[in-house]
C-alpha positions in Angstrom: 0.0 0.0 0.0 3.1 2.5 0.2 3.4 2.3 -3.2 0.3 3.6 -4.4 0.7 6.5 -1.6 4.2 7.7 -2.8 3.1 7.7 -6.2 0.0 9.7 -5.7 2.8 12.1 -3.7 5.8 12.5 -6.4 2.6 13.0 -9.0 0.9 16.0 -7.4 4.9 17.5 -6.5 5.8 17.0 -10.1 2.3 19.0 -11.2 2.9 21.8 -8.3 6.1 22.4 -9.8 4.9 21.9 -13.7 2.9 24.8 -13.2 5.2 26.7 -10.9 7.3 26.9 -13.8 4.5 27.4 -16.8 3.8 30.7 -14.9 7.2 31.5 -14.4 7.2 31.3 -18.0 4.3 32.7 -18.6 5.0 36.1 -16.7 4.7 38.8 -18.3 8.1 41.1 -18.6 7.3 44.6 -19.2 9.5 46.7 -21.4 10.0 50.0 -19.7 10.8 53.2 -21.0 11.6 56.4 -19.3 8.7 58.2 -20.4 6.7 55.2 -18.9 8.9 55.0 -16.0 7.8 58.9 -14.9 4.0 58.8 -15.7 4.0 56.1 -13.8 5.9 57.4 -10.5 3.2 60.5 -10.9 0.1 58.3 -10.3 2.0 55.7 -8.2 5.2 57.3 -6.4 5.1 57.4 -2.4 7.5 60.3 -2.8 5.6 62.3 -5.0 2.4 61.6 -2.6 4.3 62.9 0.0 5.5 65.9 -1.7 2.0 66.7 -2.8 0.7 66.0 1.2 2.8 68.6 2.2 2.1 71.3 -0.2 -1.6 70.6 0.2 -1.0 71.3 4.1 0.5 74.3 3.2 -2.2 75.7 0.8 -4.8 74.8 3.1 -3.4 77.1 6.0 -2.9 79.1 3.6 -6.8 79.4 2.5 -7.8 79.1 6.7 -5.5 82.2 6.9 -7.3 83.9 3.8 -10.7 82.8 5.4 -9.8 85.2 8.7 -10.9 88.7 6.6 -14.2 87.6 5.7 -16.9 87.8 8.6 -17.1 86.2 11.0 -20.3 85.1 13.0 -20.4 83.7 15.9 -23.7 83.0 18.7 -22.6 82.5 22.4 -25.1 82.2 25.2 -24.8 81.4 28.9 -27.7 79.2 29.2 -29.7 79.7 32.8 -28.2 78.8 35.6 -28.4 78.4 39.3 -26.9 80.5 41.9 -27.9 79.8 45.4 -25.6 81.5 48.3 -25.4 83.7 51.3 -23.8 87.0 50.4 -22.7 90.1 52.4 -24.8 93.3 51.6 -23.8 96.6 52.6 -26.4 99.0 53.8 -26.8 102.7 53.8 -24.9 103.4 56.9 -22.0 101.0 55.7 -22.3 98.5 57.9 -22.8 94.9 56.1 -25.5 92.7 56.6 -25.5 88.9 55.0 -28.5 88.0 53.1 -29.7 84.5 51.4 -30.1 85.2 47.8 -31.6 83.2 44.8 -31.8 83.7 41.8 -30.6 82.9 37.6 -29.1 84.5 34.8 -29.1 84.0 31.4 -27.7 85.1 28.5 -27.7 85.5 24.4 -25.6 87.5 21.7 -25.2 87.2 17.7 -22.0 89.0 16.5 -20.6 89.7 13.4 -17.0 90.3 12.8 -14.6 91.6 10.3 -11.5 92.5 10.0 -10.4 95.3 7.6 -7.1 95.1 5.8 -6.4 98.2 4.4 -7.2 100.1 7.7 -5.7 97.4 10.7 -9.0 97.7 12.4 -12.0 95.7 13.4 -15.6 96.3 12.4 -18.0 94.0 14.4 -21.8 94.3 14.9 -23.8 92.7 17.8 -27.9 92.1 19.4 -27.8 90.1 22.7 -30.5 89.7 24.9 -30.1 89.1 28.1 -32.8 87.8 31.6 -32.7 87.6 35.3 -34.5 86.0 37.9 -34.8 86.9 41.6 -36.4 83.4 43.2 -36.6 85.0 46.7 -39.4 88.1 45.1 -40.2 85.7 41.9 -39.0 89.2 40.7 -37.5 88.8 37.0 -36.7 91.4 34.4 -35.0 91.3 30.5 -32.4 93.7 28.8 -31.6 93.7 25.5 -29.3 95.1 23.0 -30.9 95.0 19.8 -28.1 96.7 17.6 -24.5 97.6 18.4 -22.0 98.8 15.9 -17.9 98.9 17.4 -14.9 99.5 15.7 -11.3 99.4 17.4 -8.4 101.3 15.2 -4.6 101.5 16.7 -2.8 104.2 15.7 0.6 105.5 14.8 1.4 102.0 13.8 2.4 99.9 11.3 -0.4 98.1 9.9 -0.3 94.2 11.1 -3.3 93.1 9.1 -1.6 94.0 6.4 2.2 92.8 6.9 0.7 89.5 7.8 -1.2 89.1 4.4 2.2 90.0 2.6 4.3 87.5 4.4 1.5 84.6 4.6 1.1 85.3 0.3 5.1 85.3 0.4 5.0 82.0 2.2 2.1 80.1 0.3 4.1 81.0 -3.2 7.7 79.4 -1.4 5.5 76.6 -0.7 4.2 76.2 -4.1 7.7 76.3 -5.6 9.3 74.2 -3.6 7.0 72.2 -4.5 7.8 72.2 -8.3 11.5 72.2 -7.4 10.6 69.0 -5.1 9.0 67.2 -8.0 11.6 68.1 -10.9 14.1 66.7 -8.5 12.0 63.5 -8.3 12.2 63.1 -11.8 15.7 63.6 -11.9 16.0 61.0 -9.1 13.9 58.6 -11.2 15.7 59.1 -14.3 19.5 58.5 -11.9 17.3 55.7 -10.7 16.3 54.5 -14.1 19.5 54.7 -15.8 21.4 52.7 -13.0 19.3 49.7 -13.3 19.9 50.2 -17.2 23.7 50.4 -16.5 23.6 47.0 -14.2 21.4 44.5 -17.0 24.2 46.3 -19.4 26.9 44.9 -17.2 24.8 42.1 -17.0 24.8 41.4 -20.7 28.7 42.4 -21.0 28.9 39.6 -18.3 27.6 36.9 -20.0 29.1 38.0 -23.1 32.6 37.5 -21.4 31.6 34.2 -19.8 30.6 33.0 -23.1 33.5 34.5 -25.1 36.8 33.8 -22.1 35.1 30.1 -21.9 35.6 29.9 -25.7 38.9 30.7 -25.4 39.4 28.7 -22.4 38.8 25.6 -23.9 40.9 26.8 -27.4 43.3 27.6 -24.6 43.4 23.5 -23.6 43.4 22.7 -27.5 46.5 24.8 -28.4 48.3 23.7 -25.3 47.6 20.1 -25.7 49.0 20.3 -28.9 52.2 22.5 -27.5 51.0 25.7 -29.6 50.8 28.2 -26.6 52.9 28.1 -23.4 51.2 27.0 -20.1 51.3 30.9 -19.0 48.7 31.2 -21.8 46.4 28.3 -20.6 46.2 29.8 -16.8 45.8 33.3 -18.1 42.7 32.3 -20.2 41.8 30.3 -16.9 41.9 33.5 -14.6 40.0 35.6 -16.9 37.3 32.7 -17.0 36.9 32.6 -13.2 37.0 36.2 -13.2 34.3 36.3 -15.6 32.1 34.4 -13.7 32.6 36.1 -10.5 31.3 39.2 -12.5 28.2 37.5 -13.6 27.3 36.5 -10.6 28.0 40.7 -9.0 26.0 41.9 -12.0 23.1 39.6 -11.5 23.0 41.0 -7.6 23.5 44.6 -8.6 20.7 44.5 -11.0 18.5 43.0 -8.3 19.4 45.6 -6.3 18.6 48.5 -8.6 15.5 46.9 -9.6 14.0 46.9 -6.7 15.6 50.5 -5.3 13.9 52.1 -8.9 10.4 50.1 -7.8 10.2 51.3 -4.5 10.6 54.9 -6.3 8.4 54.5 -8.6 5.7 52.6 -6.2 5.9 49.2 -8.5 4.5 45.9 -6.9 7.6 43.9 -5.9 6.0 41.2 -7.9 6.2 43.3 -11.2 9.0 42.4 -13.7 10.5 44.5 -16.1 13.3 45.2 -18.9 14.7 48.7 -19.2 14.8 50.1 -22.8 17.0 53.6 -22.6 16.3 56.6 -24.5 19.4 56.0 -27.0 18.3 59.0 -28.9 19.1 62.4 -27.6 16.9 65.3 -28.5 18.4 67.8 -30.1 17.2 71.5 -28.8 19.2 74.9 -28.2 18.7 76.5 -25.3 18.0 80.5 -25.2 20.6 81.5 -22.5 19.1 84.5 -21.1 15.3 83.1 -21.0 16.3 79.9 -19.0 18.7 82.1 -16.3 15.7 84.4 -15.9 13.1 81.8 -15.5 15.5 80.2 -13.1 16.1 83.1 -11.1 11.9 83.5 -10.8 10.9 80.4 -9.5 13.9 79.4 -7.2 12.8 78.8 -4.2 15.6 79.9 -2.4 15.6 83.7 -3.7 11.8 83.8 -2.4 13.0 82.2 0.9 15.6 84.9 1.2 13.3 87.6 0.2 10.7 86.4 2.6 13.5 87.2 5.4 13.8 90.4 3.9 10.8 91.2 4.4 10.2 89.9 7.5 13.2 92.0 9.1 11.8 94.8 7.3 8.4 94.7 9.6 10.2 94.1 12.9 12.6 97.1 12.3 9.1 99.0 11.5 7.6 98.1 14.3 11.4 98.5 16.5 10.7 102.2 15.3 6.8 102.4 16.2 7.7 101.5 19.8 9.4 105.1 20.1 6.7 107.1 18.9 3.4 107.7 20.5 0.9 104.9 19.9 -3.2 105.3 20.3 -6.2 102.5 20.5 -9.1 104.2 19.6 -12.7 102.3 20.0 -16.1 103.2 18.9 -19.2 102.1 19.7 -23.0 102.8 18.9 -26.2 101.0 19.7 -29.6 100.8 21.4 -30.2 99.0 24.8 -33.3 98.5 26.6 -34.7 97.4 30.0 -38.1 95.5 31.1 -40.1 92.8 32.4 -41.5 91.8 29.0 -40.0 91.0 25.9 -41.9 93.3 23.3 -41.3 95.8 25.5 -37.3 95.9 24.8 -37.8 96.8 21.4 -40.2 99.6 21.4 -38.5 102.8 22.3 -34.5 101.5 23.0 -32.5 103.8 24.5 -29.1 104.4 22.5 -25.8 103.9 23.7 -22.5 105.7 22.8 -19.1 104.9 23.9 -15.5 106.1 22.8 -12.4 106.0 23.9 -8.7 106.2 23.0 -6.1 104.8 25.1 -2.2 106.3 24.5 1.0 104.6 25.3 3.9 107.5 25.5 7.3 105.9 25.7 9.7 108.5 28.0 12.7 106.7 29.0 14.6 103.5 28.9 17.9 103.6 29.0 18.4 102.9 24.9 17.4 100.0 24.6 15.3 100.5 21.7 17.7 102.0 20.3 20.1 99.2 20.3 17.3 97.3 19.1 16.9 99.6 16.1 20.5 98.8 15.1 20.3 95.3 15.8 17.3 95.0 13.1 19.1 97.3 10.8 22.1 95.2 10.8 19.6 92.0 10.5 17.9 93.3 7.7 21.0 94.9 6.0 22.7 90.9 6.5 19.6 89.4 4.9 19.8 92.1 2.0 23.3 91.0 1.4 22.3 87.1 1.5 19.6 87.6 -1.3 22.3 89.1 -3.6 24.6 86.3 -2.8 21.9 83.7 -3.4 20.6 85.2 -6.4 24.2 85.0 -8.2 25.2 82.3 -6.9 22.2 80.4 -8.8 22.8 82.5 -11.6 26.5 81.0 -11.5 25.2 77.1 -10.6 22.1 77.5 -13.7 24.9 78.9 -16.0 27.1 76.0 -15.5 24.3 73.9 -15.9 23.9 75.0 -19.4 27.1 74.3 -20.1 27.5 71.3 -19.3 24.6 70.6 -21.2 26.1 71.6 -24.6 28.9 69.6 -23.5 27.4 66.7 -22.7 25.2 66.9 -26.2 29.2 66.6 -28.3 29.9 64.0 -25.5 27.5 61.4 -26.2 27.9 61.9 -30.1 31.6 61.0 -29.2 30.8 58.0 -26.8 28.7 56.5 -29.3 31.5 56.2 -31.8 33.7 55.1 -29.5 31.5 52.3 -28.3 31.3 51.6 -31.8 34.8 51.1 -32.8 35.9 49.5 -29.7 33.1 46.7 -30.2 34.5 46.3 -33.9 37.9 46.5 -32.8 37.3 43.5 -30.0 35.5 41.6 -32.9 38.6 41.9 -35.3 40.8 40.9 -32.3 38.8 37.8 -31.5 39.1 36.8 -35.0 42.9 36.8 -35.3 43.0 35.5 -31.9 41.4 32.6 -33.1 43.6 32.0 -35.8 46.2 32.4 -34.1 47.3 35.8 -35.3 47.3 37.9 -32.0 48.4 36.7 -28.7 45.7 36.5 -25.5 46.7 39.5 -24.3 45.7 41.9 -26.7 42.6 39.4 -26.9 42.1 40.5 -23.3 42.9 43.9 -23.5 40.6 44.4 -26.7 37.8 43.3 -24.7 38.6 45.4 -21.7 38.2 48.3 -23.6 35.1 47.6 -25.3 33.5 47.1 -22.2 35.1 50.4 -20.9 33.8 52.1 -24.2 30.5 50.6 -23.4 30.3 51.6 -20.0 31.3 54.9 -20.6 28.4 55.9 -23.3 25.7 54.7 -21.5 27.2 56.8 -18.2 27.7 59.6 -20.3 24.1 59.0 -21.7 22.8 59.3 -18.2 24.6 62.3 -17.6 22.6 64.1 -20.6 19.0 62.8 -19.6 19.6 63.9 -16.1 20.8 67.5 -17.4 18.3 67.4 -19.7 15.4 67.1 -16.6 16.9 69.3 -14.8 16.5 72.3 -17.6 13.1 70.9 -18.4 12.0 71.4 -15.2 12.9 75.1 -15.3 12.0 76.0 -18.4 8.1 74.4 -17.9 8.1 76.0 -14.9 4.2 74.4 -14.0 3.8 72.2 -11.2 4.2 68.7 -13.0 1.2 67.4 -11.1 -2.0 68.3 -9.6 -1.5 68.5 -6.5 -5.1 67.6 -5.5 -5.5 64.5 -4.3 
C-alpha cells in the first residue's frame, strides 16, 4: 500500500512544480521606457504623494489664513443657571449685613466680525438679549441690545493686518515652488534611478558575453596547449580571466536585483512586477535660449523667495522697533440701542441708545536705549539678509549657467561616446578573430575586450549624464507644477 501512496505524492509535486514553472514562464516582462517610468511614478510614487501631502497642508493654512478677513459670526449664550448662596450686603450706613439670595441669569448674543485690511481695524456688529430672575421676590426682568456697531483702530502703527497678508502670500508662493522644485528633482532621481538599473542589466549582458566568449577561449586555450601551440602561462591566463568572468556575472546579477528593486520602491511598482529597461538612445536635439532659461531660473527658485521672505520679515520688525518710540493710540467706537423691562416686546419699542469712545495712549519717555540698540540690531539683521539675497541670487545665476554648459557639452559627449562604443566593439571583434587563428596573442585578446566594455560603460554613463541635465533644464524651463497636487 506504500506504493500507491508515494506515487500519488511524487505525481501532485511534479504537477505543483509543472505549473510553478508554466507561470514563471508565462509572466509577463514589461519593457519600460523612461517616459513610462515617470507617468507612472506620478500616479503611483510614495515620494511624490508625499510631496503633494505637504504642499496641500500648506495651501490649506494658507486658505484658513485667507478665510480670517471675511466675517465672522459667531452665537454665544450662557444658558440659565443656578446661583444659590449667602452674600454680604452693605447697607446705607456702611455696615454689612448677609443676606440669602436666589436667583438665575441668562444670556444671548449674535456677533458679526470683520477684519479690515487696508485700515488694521476691526468692524464688528452685535444684538444680545439678556434675563434675570430673583427666586426669593419671583421678581425677574429682560435687557436687550438689539443693535451695536464697534470698531477698534490702533494708531501710529504699522499696519499688522496687512504685513501678515504680505508675508502669509510670500509663504504660500515658497511653498508652491518648492513644490515644483521638489517634483523636478523627483524626476531627476527617477531618471538616476532609471538609468542605474539600465547600467547593471548592461553589465549584466557584458557579463555573459565575457563568460561565453573567455570560456571559448578557455577551452581553445586547452586545445592549443595540448598540442604545445601556446605556453602554459597562456592556458592559466585564459583560466583566470574565466573565473574572473564568472565572478562578474554572478555581482551583476546582484546589482541588478538591487537596482530593480531601489527604482520600484521609487516609482511605487508591486515587488512582484517584472521589467526590462529600454533607454532613450536617442538624444533630443534642442538649443537653449541663455538669457530666457537664467531668468526663468532666477523666478521660481525657491531659495531667492525664501531669502526675500527674510527680507521682508526684518523689514516689519525694524518697522515696528521704530513704532515703539513714537506715541501709539487704541481708539474704540461704539454705537447702539439697549433697553430694560419685564416683557420681551417691551425691549424693542422705544430702546435707549448707547454711545461709547475712547482712546487709550502709550507714551514711551525713557529706557535707558534700549530700543535703540534694538533699532541697530534689526538694521544690521535686515541689511545681512539684504546681502544674503544678492549672494543667493548670483550664486544660482552662476550654478544654472554652469548647468547649461554642461549641457552643450554633454550633447558633443555622447555623439563622441557612441562612436567610440562603436569602434571598440569592432575592434574587439577583429581581435577575436585573429585571436582565433592564431594571429594575435591573449593578451591583446584580453585587452581588446577590456576596452570595449570600458567604451560601453562609458556611453551609457555619459548617456545618463545628458537625460539627467536634460530634466533638470526641463524642469525650469516648464516652470508648471508637473502634477495636480489635489488629491
Amino acid at each position: 500500500m506504500r506504493y500507491p501512496i508515494r506515487f500519488f505524492m511524487c505525481f501532485f509535486c511534479l504537477l505543483f512544480l509543472s505549473g510553478a514553472l508554466l507561470s514563471a514562464e508565462n509572466r509577463e516582462i514589461i519593457e519600460l521606457s523612461l517616459d513610462n517610468a515617470l507617468d507612472y511614478a506620478r500616479v503611483h510614487s510614495p515620494n511624490l504623494e508625499m510631496v503633494r501631502q505637504n504642499f496641500l497642508n500648506s495651501r490649506w493654512n494658507y486658505e484658513a489664513f485667507m478665510k480670517d478677513y471675511f466675517p465672522e459670526i459667531s452665537l454665544s449664550g450662557n444658558i440659565p443657571g443656578l446661583n444659590r448662596s449667602i452674600r454680604s450686603v452693605q447697607q446705607p450706613d456702611g455696615t454689612l449685613l448677609y443676606r440669602a439670595q436666589s436667583q438665575t441669569y441668562g444670556t444671548a448674543a449674535l456677533e458679526v466680525r470683520q477684519k479690515v485690511r487696508w485700515t488694521g481695524g476691526t468692524l464688528s456688529m452685535s444684538s444680545g438679549l439678556e434675563r434675570f430672575d430673583n427666586l426669593n421676590t419671583s421678581n425677574f426682568y429682560w435687557r436687550a441690545s438689539p443693535f451695536v456697531a464697534s470698531y477698534r483702530q490702533p494708531l501710529f502703527t504699522p499696519n499688522a493686518m496687512k504685513w501678515e497678508h504680505k508675508l502669509e502670500t510670500i509663504q504660500y508662493e515658497l511653498a508652491r515652488q518648492a513644490f515644483e522644485e521638489d517634483v523636478n528633482s523627483l524626476n531627476v532621481q527617477i531618471v538616476n534611478a532609471f538609468f542605474n538599473t539600465y547600467i547593471d542589466q548592461i553589465n549584466l549582458e557584458i557579463a555573459r558575453i565575457n563568460y561565453t566568449v573567455n570560456d571559448t577561449v578557455y577551452n581553445l586555450s586547452r586545445r592549443r596547449y595540448s598540442v604545445g601551440k601556446i605556453a602554459e602561462n597562456d592556458l592559466l591566463q585564459s583560466e583566470l580571466e574565466l573565473m574572473k568572468a564568472e565572478t562578474n556575472l554572478e555581482s551583476a546579477q546582484f546589482e541588478l536585483e538591487r537596482s530593480m528593486n531601489e527604482l520600484k520602491m521609487l516609482l511605487g511598482m508591486p515587488e512582484e512586477m517584472e521589467f526590462s529597461i529600454t533607454a532613450p538612445m536617442k538624444i533630443p536635439d534642442v538649443e537653449i535660449d541663455r538669457e530666457e532659461f537664467l531668468s526663468k531660473a532666477l523666478a521660481r527658485s525657491s531659495e531667492i523667495l525664501r531669502d526675500s521672505l527674510s527680507v521682508l520679515s526684518a523689514e516689519h520688525t525694524l518697522n515696528d522697533l521704530k513704532a515703539k518710540r513714537r506715541i501709539s493710540a487704541d481708539l474704540t467706537m461704539s454705537f447702539g440701542y439697549n433697553q430694560t423691562g419685564e416683557n420681551i416686546q417691551d425691549l424693542y419699542e422705544k430702546p435707549f441708545d448707547q454711545e461709547q469712545f475712547t482712546m487709550g495712549l502709550d507714551i514711551p519717555l525713557f529706557n535707558w536705549g534700549k530700543n535703540r540698540a534694538e533699532i541697530k540690531a534689526g538694521e544690521s539683521a535686515l541689511k545681512s539678509a539684504q546681502i544674503r539675497e544678492n549672494l543667493t541670487r548670483k550664486q544660482i545665476r552662476e550654478d544654472y549657467s554652469n548647468v547649461l554648459k554642461q549641457f552643450d557639452q554633454l550633447k558633443r559627449q555622447v555623439h563622441i561616446a557612441a562612436q567610440s562604443d562603436t569602434v571598440a566593439q569592432r575592434r574587439f571583434e577583429v581581435t577575436k578573430n585573429r585571436y582565433l587563428i592564431g594571429k594575435v596573442d591573449i593578451t591583446h585578446l584580453f585587452m581588446a575586450q577590456q576596452e570595449q566594455d570600458l567604451a560601453r560603460r562609458t556611453y551609457i554613463q555619459t548617456l545618463k549624464n545628458f537625460w539627467i541635465s536634460y530634466y533638470q533644464i526641463l524642469g525650469i524651463l516648464n516652470g508648471e507644477m508637473a502634477n495636480n497636487p489635489e488629491p
